[in-house]
N, C-alpha and C positions, 0 to 999 in steps of 0.2 A: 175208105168207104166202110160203111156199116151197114149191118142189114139185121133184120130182127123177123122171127117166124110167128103168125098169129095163127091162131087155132082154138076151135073150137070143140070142146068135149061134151057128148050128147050123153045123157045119163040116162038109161031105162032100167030101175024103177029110178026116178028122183032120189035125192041123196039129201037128210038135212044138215045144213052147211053151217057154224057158227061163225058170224061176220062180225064178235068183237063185240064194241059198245054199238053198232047198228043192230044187233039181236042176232037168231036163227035165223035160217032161210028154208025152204022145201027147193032145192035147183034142178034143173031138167037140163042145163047149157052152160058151160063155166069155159070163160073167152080166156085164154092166154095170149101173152106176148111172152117170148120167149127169144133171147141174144144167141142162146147155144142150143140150138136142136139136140146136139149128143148128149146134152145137160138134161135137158126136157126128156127126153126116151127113156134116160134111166130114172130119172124120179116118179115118170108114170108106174114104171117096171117093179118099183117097191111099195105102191100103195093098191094098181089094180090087180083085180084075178086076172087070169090068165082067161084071154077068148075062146069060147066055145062054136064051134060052126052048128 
C-alpha cells in the first residue's frame, strides 16, 4: 500500500517563483504532493521563517 500527502501552502505576501523555461510566476498557493511527510516538514524547516503568532 502507498499513500502520498497533498498539501497546500498559502503565501502572504506572494512569493515570485521561477518555473524554469515556463518563466517567473507571483504565487499565493503552491500545491504539493509529498510520499514522506517527515521529508516534507524538514525541507519546509530549511527554507521558511519561523511562525509568528
Amino acid at each position: 500500500m502507498e499513500s502520498a500527502l497533498n498539501v497546500a501552502v498559502h503565501l502572504d505576501p506572494p512569493v515570485r517563483l521561477d518555473l524554469g523555461p515556463a518563466g517567473p510566476v507571483e504565487a499565493a498557493t503552491v500545491y504539493i504532493c509529498a510520499d514522506s511527510p517527515p521529508d516534507l516538514a524538514e525541507a519546509l524547516r530549511r527554507v521558511l521563517p519561523p511562525h509568528r503568532s
